[in-house]
FINUTOR-318440 format. One record per atom (N, C-alpha, C): x, y, z; residue in one letter. Coordinates in steps of 0.001 Angstrom, whole numbers, plus 500000, padded with zeros to 6 digits. Layout:
N
XYZA
...
***
This chain:
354
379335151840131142X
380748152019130798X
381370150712130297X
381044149764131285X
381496148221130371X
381320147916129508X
379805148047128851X
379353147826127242X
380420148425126339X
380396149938126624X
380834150846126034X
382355150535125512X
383044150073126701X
384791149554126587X
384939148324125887X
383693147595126013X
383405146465125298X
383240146644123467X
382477147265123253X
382210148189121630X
383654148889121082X
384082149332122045X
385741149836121390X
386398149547121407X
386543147687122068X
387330146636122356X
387118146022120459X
385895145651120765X
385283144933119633X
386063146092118135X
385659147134117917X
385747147972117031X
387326147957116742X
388051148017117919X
389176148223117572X
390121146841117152X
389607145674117633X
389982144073116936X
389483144136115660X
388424144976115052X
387946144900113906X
388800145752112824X
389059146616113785X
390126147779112405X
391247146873112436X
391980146379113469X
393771145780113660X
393247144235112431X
392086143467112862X
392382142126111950X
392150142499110020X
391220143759110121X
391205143868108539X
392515144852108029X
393179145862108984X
394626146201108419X
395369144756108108X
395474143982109155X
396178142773108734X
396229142062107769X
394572141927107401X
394193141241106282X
394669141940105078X
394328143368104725X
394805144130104212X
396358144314103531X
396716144001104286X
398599143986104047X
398824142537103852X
398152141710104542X
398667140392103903X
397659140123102485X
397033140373102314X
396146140535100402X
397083141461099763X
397795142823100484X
398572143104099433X
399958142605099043X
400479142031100511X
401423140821100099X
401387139994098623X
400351138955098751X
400312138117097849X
399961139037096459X
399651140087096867X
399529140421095158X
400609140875094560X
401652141464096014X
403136141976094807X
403785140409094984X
403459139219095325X
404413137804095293X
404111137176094348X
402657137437093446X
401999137119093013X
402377135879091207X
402883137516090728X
403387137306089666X
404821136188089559X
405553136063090782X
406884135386091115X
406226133962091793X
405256133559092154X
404838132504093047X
404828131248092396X
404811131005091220X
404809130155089849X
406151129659090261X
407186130200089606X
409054130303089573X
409272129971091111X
409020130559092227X
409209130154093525X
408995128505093826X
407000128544093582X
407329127015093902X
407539125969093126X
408171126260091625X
408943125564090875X
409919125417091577X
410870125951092465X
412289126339093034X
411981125376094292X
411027125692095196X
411137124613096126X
410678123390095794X
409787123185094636X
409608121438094261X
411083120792093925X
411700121684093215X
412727121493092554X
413908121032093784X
413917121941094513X
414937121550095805X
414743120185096997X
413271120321096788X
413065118943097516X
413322117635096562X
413188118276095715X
413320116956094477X
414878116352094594X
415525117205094139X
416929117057094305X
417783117165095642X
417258117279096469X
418130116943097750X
418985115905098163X
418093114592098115X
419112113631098157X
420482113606096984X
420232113972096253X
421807114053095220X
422563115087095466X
421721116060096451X
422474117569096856X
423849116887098027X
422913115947098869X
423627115100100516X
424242114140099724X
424144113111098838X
425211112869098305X
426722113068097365X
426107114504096948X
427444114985096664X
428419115892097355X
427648116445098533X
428145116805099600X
428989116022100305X
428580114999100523X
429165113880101384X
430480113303100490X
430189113580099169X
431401112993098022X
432492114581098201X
432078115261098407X
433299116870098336X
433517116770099921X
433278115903100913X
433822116509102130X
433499117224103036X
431728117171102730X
430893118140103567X
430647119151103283X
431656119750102146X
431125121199101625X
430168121408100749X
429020121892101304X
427713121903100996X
427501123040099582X
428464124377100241X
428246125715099306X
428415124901097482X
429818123976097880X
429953123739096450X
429219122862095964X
428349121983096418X
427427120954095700X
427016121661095395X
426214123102096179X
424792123239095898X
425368124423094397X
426397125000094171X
426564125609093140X
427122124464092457X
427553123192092193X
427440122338091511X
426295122108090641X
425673121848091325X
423810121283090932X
423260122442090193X
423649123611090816X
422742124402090010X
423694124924088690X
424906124830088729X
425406125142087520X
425175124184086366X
424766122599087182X
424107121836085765X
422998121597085622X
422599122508086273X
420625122045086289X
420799123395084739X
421676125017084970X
421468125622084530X
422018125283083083X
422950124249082896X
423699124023081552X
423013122694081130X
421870122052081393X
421075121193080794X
419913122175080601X
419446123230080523X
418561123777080197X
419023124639079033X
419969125122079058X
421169125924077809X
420832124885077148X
421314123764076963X
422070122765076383X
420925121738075552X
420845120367076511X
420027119609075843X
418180120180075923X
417767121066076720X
416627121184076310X
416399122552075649X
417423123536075100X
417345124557074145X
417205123943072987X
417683122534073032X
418074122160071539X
417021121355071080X
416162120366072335X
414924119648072302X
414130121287071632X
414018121880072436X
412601123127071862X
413431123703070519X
414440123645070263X
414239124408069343X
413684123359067825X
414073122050068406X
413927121325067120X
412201121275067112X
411171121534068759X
410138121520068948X
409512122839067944X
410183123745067734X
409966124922067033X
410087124773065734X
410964124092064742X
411082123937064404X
410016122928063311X
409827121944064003X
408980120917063474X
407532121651063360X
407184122483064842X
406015122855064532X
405692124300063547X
406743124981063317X
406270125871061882X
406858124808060589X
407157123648060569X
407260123112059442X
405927122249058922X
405442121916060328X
404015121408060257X
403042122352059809X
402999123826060527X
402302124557060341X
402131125082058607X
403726125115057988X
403672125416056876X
403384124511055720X
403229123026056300X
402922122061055321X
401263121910054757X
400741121973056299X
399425122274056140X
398938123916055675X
399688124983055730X
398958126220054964X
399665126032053729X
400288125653053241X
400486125255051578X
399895124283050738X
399110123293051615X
398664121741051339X
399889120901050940X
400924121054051061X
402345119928050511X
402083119114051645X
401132118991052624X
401582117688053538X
400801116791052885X
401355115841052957X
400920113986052280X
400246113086052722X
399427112445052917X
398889111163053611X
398871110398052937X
399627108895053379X
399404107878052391X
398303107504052696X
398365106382051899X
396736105597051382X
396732104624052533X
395501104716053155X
395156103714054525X
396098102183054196X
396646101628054935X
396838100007054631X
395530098920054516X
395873097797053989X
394862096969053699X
394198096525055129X
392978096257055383X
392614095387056845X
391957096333057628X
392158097901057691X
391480098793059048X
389946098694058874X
389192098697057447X
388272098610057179X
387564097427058127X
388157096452058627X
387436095065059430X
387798095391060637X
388309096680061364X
388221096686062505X
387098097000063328X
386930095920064391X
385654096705065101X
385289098364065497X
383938098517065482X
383199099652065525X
384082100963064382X
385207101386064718X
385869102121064470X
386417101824062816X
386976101034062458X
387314100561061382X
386658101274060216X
385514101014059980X
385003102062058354X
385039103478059292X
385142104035060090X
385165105363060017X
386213105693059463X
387461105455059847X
388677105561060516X
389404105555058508X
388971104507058191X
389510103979056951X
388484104896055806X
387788105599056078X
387110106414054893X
387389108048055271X
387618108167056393X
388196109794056548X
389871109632056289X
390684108457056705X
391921108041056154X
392104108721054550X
391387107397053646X
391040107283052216X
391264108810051665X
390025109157052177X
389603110970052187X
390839111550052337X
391623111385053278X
392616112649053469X
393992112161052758X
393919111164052207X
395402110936051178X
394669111257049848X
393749111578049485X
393252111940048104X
393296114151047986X
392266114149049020X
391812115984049310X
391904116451050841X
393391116147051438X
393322116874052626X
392667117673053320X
392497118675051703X
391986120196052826X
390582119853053147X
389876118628052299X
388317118253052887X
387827118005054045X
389215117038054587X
389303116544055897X
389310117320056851X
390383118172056537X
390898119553057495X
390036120685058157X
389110120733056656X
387910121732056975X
386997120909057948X
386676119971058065X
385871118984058696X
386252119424060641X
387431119638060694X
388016119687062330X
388602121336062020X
387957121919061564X
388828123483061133X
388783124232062596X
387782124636063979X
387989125306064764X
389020124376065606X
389047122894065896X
389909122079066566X
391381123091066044X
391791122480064530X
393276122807064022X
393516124235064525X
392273125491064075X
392672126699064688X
393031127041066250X
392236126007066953X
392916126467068323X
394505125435068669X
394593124085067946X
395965123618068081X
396937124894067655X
396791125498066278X
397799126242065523X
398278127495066808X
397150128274067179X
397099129291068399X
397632128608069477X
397684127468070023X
398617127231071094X
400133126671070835X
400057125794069600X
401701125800069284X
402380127112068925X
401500128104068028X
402349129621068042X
403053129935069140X
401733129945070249X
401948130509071241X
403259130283072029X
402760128453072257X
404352127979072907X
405614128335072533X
405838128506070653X
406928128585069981X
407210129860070391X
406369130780070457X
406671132467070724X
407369132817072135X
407320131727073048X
407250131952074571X
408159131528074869X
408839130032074267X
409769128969074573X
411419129684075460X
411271130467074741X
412294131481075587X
412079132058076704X
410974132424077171X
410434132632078261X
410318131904079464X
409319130793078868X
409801129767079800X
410701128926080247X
412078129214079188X
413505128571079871X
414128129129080343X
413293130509080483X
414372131533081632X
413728131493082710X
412511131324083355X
411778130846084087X
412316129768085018X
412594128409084101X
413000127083084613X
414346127741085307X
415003128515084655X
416612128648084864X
416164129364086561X
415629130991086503X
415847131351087546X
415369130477089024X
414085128940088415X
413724128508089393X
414614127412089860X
415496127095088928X
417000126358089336X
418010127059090365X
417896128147089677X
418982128901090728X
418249129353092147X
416961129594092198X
416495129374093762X
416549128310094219X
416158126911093612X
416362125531094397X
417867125522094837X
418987125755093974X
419976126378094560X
420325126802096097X
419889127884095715X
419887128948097130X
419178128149098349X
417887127597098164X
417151126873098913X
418319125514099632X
418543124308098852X
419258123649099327X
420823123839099582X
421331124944099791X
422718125441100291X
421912125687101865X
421040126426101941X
420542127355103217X
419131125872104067X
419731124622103645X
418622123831103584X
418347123449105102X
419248123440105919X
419392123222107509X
418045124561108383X
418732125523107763X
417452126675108869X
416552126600108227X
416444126578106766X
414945126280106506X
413762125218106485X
414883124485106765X
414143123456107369X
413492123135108738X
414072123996109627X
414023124321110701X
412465125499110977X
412956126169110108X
411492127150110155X
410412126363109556X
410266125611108645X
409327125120107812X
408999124228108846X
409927123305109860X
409133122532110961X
408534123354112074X
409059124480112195X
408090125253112940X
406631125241112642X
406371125846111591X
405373126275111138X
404395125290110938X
405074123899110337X
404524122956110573X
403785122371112450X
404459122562113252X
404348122060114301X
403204123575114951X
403333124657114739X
402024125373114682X
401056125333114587X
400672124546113017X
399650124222113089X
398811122969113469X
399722122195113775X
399193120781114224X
400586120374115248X
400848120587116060X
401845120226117439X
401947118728117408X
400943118226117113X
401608116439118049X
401483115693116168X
401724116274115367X
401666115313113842X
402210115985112690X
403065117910113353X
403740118380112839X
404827118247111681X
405894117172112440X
406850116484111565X
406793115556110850X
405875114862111283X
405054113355110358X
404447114147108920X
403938115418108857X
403261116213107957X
404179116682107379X
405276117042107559X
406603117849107131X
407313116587106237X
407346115670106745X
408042114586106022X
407332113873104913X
405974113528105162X
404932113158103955X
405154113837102709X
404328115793103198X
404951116859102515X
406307116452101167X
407330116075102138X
408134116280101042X
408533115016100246X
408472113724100926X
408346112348100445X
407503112103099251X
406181113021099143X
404656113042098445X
405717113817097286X
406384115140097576X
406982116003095979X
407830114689095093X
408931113970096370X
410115112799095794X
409495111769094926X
408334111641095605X
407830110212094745X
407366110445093758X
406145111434093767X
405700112541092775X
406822112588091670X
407900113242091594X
409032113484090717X
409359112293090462X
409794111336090906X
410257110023090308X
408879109303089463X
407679108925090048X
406960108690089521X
406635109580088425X
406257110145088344X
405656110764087230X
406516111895086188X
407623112293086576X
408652113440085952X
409311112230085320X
410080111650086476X
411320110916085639X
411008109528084967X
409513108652085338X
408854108103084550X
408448108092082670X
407922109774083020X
407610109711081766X
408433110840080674X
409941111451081520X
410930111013080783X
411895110133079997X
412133109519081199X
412640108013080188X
411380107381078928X
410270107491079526X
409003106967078836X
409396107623077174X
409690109239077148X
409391109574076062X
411001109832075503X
411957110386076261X
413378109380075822X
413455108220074664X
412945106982075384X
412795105871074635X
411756105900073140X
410861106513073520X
409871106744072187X
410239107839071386X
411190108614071861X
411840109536070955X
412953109104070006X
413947108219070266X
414721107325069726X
413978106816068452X
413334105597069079X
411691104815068191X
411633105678067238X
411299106907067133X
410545107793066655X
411882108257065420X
412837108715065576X
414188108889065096X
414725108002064381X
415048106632064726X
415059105407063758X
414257104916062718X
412975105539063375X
412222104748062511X
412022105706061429X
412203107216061225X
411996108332060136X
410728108716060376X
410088108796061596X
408668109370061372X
408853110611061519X
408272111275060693X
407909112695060502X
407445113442061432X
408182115267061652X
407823115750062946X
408327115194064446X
409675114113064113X
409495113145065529X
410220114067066919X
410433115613066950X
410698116306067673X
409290116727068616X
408753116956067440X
407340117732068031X
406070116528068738X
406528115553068020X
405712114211068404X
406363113648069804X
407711113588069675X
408255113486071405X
407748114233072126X
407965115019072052X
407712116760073239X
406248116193073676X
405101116089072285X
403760115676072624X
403614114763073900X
404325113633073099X
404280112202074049X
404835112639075737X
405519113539075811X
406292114089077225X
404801114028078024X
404474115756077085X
403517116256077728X
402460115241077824X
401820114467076894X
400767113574077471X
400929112869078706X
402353112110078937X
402415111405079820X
402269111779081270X
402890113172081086X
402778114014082445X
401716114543082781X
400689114955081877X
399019115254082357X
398209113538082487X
399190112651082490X
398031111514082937X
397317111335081982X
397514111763080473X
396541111197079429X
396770109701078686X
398519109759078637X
398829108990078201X
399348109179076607X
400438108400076688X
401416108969074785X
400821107640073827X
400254106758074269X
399823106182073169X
398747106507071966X
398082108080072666X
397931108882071794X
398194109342070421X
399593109393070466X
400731109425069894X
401556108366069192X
401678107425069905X
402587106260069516X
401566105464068516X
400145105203068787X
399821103726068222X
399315104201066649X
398763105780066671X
398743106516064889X
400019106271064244X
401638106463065331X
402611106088064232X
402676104595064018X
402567104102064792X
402201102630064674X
401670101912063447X
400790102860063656X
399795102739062229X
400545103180060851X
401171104583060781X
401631105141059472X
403090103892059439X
403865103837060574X
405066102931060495X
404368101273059485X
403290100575059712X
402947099718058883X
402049099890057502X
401950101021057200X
401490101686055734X
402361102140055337X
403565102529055776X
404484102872054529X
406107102308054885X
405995101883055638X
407604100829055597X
407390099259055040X
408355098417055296X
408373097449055573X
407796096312056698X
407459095153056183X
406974094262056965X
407770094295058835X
409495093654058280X
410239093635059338X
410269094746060004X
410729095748059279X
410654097277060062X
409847097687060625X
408527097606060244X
407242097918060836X
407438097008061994X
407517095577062246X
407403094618063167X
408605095494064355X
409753095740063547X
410511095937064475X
410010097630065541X
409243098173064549X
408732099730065403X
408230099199066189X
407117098444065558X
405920098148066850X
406357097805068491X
407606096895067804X
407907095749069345X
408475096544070258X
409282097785069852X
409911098657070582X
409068099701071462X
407903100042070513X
406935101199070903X
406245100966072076X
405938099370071739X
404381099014072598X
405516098946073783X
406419098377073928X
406695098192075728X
406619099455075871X
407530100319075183X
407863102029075730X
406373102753076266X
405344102571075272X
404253103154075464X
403883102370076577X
403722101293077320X
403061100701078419X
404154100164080189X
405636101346079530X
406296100736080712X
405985101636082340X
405149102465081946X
404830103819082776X
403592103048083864X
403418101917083127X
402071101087083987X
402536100660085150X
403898100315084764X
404634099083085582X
405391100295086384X
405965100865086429X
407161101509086985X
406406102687087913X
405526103712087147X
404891104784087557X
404431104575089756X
403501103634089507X
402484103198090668X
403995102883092339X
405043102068091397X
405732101512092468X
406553102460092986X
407273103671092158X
407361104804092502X
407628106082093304X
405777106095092526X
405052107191093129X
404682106653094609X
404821105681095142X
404360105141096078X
405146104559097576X
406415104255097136X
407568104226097586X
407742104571098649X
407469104404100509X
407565104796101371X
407159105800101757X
406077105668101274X
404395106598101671X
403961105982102627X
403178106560103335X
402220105975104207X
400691106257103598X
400633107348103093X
399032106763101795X
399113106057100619X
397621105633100604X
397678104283099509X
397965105325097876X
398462104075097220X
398554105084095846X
397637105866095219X
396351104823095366X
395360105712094966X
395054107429095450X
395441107039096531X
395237108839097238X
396159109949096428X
397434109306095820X
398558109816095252X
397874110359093634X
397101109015093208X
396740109407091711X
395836110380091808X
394665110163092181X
393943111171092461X
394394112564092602X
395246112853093370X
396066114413093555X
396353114456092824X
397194113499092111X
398097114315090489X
396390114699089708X
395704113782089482X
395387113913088049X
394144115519089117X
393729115473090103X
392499116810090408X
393587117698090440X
394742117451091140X
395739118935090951X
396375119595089554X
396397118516088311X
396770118759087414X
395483119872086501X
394257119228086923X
392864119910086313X
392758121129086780X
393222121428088038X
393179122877088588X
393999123306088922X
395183123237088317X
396550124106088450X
397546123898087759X
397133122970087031X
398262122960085626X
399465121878086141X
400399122465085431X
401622121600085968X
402155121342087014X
401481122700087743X
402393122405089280X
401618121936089604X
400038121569089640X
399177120631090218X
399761119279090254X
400794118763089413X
400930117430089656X
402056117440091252X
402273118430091800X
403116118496092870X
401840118681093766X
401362119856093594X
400546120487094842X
399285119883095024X
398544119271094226X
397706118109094369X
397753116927094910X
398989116235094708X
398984114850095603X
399322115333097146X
400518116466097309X
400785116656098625X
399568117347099197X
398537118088098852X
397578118734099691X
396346117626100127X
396320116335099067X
395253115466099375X
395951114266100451X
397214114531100176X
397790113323100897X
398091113691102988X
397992114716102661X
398047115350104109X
396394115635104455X
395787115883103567X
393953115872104739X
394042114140104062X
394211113047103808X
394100111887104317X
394425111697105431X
395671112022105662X
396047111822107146X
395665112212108305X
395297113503107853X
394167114673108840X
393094113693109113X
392583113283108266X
391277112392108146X
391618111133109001X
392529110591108602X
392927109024109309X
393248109192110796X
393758110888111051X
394284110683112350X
392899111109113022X
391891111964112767X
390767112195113625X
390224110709113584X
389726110110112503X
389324108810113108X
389885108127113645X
391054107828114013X
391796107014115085X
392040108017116585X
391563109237116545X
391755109519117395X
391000108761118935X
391095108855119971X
390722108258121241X
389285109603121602X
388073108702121656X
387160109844122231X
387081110025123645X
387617110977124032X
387339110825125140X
385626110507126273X
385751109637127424X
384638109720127476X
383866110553128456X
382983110635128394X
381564112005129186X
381817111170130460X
382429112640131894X
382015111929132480X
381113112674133573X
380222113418133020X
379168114123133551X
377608112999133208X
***
C-alpha cells in the first residue's frame, strides 16, 4: 500500500508540475509578441529615473505630474526631432537607392598620394580610379553585398513608422512604470531576495546601476558622438549626410565603431574641397570619431562594482545575441553571475567536522 500511495504521490506531482509548466509556456507565448516594447519600457524607466526624482522634487513631490511630464516629452521628441531625423533617413536612402539604379551617382577621381599607402593603397586607388570612370563595373563586383544593403534599407524605410510607434508605446509604459515606481520596486526586491536572500538587494541595485551606466555609456555616448559628426557632416556638404549620421549612430551603438563612416568622408572631403576646408573637416571629425574612447569606459563604469571589462563584454555578447536590447540585457546578466561567481569564491568553507 505504501509503494502504491507513493506512485500516485509521484504521478500526481507529475501531472500538477507539467499543467504548470504548461500554462506558464502558454503565458510567454501570448506575452510574447509585446516582450520587446515591455522591456524597452523598463530599460527606459530605469534609465530615466533619476530625472523622474529630480523633477519631482522640483514640482513639490508630485510624482503623477513628472511622470506625465517625462512621458509627454519622451512622446513629443519622438513626433518631433526623430520623425524628422528618419524621415530625412528615408529620404536620403531612396535618393541613394535611385542614384545608383539610374547610374547618375558620381565618384570623383581618387586624390593624388593613396597609391603610396601601405598594403592597401594600390587596391584602394585602382577600384577608386575604376569607379569614377564605370561605376556599374565596380558595383557588379559587390552586387549580392549592395542587394542585401538595398533589402534592409527598404525594409527599415517601410517599417520606420512602426518602429516609432513601438518607441512611443514603450515611453508611455516607462511612464506608467516610474509613477507606480515605489511598489514596484518593492515587488522586484522581493523577488530578488527569493532568489538569493542574503545578496538580494546588492543584485537589485547592480541590476539597475549596470542599465544607468549602460545608457550613459553607450546610448548617450554615441549620441552626442554622432550629433557632433552629423553637424561635420552638414557643414561640410557631404552627400547623403542624414543617412550617413543615422549609420554612424548605429555603428557606434553595436560597438563597431563610426569611423567606418567618418574616415571614407575624410577621404572624399580632401578630393574634392579645399586644402583649408578639408583641414578644417578632418580636425573636427577625428576628435568626434575618437571621443567615445575617452568618455564611453568612464561612464559605463561609474559606480559599479564590476570591472569594465565585464561591462564590455555584455554589451558587445548581448548585442550578438539579441540585438539592441542585448546592449542592456547582456552587461546586466554577465554582471550579476560575476558577482554570483565572486561571491561563491569568497564565500567561507565551512569546515568537516566529522
Amino acid at each position: 500500500m505504501d509503494n502504491r500511495f507513493k506512485v500516485v504521490e509521484i504521478v500526481d506531482l507529475i501531472i500538477r508540475l507539467f499543467l504548470i509548466g504548461l500554462l506558464l509556456a502558454w503565458c510567454f507565448l501570448l506575452i510574447r509578441p509585446f516582450l520587446g516594447i515591455v522591456l524597452w519600457g523598463i530599460i527606459l524607466a530605469i534609465a530615466i529615473f533619476p530625472l523622474f526624482l529630480w523633477l519631482k522634487n522640483l514640482l513639490g513631490g508630485r510624482g503623477k505630474l513628472a511622470g506625465v511630464i517625462l512621458t509627454l516629452l519622451g512622446v513629443g521628441v519622438i513626433i518631433g526631432p526623430v520623425s524628422v531625423i528618419s524621415t530625412i533617413f528615408v529620404n536620403n536612402a531612396q535618393a541613394f537607392a535611385d542614384s545608383l539604379a539610374s547610374g547618375s551617382l558620381v565618384i570623383p577621381p581618387p586624390p593624388e598620394g593613396i597609391e603610396t599607402w601601405p598594403v592597401i593603397g594600390e587596391r584602394v586607388n585602382r577600384i577608386w580610379e575604376l569607379a569614377s570612370v564605370n561605376l556599374a563595373s565596380v558595383l557588379s563586383q559587390f552586387q549580392p553585398q549592395l542587394e542585401a544593403l538595398a533589402k534592409n534599407l527598404l525594409f527599415l524605410a517601410a517599417n520606420i513608422g512602426v518602429v516609432l510607434l513601438k518607441f512611443i508605446v514603450s515611453i508611455i509604459i516607462a511612464g506608467i512604470l516610474i509613477i507606480n515606481a515605489e511598489k514596484l520596486n518593492s515587488r522586484i526586491r522581493q523577488v530578488f531576495l527569493r532568489i538569493t536572500p542574503k545578496q538580494g538587494q546588492e543584485f537589485l541595485q547592480l541590476a539597475t546601476g549596470t542599465i544607468r551606466g549602460v545608457t550613459r555609456g553607450i546610448i548617450g555616448v554615441s549620441a552626442l558622438q554622432s550629433l557632433l559628426i552629423g553637424i561635420g557632416f552638414m557643414i561640410g556638404g557631404i552627400p547623403f549626410a542624414g543617412l550617413l549620421t543615422l549609420l554612424c549612430l548605429v555603428l557606434a551603438i553595436i560597438q563597431i565603431g563610426s569611423g567606418l563612416v567618418v574616415f571614407p568622408a575624410i577621404i572624399f572631403a580632401w578630393s574634392t574641397m579645399g586644402t583649408v576646408t578639408a583641414l578644417l573637416f578632418t580636425l573636427w571629425m577625428v576628435p568626434c570619431t575618437l571621443v567615445d574612447n575617452i568618455l564611453k569606459p568612464i561612464l559605463m563604469s561609474k559606480g559599479l562594482p564590476v570591472p569594465t571589462i565585464v561591462i564590455l563584454m555584455g554589451v558587445l555578447g548581448g548585442t550578438l545575441v539579441h540585438g539592441i536590447l542585448g546592449l542592456f540585457i547582456g552587461p546586466v546578466i554577465l554582471s550579476l553571475g560575476y558577482e554570483l561567481l565572486v561571491a561563491w569564491i569568497n564565500q567561507e568553507v565551512q569546515p568537516n567536522l566529522n
